[in-house]
matplotlib code that plots the C-alpha trace (Angstrom):
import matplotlib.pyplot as plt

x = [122.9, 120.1, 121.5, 119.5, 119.7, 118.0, 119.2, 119.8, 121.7, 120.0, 119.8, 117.7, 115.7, 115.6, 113.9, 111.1, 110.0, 110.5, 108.0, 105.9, 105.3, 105.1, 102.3, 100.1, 100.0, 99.4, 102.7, 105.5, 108.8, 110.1, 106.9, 107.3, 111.0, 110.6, 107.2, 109.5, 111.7, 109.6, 107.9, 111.2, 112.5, 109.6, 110.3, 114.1, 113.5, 109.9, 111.1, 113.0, 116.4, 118.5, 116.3, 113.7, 110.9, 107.6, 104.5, 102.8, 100.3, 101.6, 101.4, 104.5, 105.2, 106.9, 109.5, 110.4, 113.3, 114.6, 116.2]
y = [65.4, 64.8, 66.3, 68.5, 67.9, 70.6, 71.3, 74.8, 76.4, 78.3, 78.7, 77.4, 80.9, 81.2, 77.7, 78.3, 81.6, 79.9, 77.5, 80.0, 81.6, 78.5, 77.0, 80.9, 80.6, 76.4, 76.0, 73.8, 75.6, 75.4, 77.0, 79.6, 80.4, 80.0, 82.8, 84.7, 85.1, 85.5, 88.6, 90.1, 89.7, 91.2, 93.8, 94.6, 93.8, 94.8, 94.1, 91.0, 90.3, 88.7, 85.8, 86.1, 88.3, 89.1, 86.9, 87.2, 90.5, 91.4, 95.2, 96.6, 100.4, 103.0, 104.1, 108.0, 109.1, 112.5, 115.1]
z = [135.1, 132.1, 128.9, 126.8, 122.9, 120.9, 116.6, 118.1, 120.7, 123.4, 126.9, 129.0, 129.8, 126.4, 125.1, 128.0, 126.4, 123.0, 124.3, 125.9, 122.7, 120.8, 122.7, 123.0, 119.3, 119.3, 117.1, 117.6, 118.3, 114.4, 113.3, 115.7, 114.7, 111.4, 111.6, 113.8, 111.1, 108.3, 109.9, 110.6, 107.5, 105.4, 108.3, 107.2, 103.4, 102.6, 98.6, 99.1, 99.0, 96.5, 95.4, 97.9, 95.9, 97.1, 97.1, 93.7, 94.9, 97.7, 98.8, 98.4, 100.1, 97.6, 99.4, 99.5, 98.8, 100.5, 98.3]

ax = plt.figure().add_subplot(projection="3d")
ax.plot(x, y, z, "-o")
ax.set_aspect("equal")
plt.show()
């Protein structure tokens, strides 16, 4: 039996598509995780969180508010 080490846990299935997508956009897999969750943070926080502001000029929607 060959054991796996990864920093992360994940199945198998999971790693190979991790990889898939890692080498269609020529990243390693920590750039590709760590993209994956920059664009789907900006996603659910658009105007930061916390500490995490925006970039210096970055288009930021107005949101509406309903009345």
């Amino acid at each position: 039996m060959n054991t796996k080490v990864r920093s992360y846990s994940a199945t198998d299935r999971d790693n190979a598509m991790l990889e898939a997508v890692a080498r269609y956009h020529g990243m390693n897999k920590s750039a590709t995780i760590a993209s994956l969750v920059r664009k789907e943070f900006w996603r659910v926080f658009p105007r930061g969180a916390g500490l995490i502001k925006p970039d210096r000029g970055a288009k930021v929607e107005a949101k509406v508010e309903s009345k």
